[in-house]
C-alpha positions in Angstrom: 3.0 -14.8 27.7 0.4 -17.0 29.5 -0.8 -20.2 28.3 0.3 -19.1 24.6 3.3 -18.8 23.0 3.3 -15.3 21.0 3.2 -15.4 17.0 4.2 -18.3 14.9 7.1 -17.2 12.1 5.0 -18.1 8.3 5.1 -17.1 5.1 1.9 -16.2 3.1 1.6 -15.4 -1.0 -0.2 -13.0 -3.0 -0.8 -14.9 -5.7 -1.6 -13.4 -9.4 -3.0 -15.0 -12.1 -0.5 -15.8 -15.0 -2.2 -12.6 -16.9 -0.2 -10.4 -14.7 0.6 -7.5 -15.1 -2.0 -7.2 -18.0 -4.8 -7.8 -15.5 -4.7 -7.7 -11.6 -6.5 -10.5 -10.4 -5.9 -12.6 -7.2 -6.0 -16.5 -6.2 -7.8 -17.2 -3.0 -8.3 -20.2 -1.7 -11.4 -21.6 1.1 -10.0 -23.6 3.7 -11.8 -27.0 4.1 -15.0 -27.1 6.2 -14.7 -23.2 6.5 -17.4 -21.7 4.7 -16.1 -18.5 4.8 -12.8 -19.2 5.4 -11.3 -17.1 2.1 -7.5 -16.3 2.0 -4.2 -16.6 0.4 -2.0 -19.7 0.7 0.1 -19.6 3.5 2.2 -22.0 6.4 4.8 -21.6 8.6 8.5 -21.3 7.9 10.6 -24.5 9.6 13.7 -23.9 11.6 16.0 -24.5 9.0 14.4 -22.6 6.1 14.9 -19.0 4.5 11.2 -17.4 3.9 11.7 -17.8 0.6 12.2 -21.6 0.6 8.8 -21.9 3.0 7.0 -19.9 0.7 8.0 -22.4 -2.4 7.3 -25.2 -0.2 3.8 -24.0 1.4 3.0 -23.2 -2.3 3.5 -26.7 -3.5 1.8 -27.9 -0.5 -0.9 -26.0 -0.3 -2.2 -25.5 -4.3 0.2 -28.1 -5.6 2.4 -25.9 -7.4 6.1 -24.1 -6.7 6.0 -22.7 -10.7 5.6 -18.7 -9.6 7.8 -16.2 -10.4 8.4 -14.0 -7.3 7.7 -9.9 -8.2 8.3 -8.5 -4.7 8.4 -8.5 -1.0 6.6 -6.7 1.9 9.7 -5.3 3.8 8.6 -5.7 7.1 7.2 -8.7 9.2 3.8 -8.0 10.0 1.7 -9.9 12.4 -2.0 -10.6 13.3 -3.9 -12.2 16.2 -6.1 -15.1 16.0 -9.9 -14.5 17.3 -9.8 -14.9 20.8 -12.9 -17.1 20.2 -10.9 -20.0 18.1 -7.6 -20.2 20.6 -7.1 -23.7 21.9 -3.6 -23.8 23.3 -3.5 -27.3 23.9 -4.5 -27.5 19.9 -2.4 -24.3 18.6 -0.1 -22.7 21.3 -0.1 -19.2 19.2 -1.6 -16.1 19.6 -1.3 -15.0 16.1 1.2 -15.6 13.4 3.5 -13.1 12.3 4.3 -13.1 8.5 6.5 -12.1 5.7 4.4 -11.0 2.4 5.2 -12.4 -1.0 3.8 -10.8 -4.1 4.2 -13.4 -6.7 2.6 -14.4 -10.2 1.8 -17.8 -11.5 3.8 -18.7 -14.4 1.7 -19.9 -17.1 2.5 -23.6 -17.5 1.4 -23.7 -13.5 -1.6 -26.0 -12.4 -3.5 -25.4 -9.1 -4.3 -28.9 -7.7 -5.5 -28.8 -4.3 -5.4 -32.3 -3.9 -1.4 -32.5 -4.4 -0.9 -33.7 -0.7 -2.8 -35.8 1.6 -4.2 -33.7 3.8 -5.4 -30.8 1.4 -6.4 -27.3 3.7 -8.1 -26.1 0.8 -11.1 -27.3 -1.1 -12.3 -24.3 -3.3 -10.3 -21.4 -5.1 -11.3 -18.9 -7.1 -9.2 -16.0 -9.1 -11.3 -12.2 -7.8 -10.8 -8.2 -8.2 -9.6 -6.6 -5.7 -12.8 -5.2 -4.5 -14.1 -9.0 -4.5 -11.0 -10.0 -2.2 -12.0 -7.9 0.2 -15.4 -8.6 0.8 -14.7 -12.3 0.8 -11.3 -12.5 3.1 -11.9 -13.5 6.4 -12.7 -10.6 8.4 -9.4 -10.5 11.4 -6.9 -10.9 8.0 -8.4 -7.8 6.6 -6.4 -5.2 8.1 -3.2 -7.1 7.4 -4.3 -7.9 3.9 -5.2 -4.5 3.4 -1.8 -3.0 4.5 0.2 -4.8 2.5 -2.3 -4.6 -0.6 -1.7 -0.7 -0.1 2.0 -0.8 -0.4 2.2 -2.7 -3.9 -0.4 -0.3 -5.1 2.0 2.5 -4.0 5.2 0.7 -4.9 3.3 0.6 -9.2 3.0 -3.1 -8.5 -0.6 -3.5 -8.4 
């Protein structure tokens, strides 16, 4: 294990605009001061919370709304690593986060405010195609994206 502890437990959302399932297009959200730091909202999952629960919460936190109606979940846990140039373990002890996937649609009296919470860690979203998310997600997030993408386009959902 080393100076790092191994992958932090979170939760991350695939969010869809309200017009789902008419049209398939999905929220991403720039993290502050990263210029191309494009992903979905996501956070980690407390000791004393069900996925679910950190999912509504990180929502809320993160885009300043919990109004979503959950479609599906990935069935597995899936994990990624974090570029080996951007480890601090005095800063983050983790060397990646492993996450459970919701697929989830904005209900339609929802509003995005990125400013709900003090410390917002987004300052920029944007609704895109799915060819658009892919060029724009943050390149080691792309293989896990894409994976999980994959398997609600199989599963009809997408």
């Amino acid at each position: 294990m080393g100076k790092y502890k191994d992958y932090r437990p979170n939760v991350a959302a695939i969010v869809l605009s309200p017009d789902y399932p008419d049209r398939h297009v999905f929220m991403i959200a720039r993290r502050k001061g990263m210029r191309k730091g494009w992903q979905f909202p996501q956070g980690g999952i407390d000791a004393d919370e069900t996925p679910r629960e950190a999912l509504l919460r990180e929502l809320k936190e993160e885009i300043g709304t919990d109004e979503v109606e959950i479609i599906a979940e990935y069935p597995e846990w899936i994990s990624y690593d974090f570029p080996k140039a951007s480890r601090n373990p005095r800063r983050y002890p983790f060397k990646g986060q492993r996450q459970k996937y919701f697929l989830v649609r904005l209900k339609e009296e929802a509003q995005i405010d990125l400013n709900a919470f003090e410390a917002p860690e987004f300052e920029e979203y944007r609704y895109v195609e799915m060819d658009e998310l892919f060029r724009r997600i943050t390149f080691f997030k792309r293989r896990v994206y894409r994976q999980v993408i994959d398997y609600f386009v199989k599963k009809g959902l997408l």
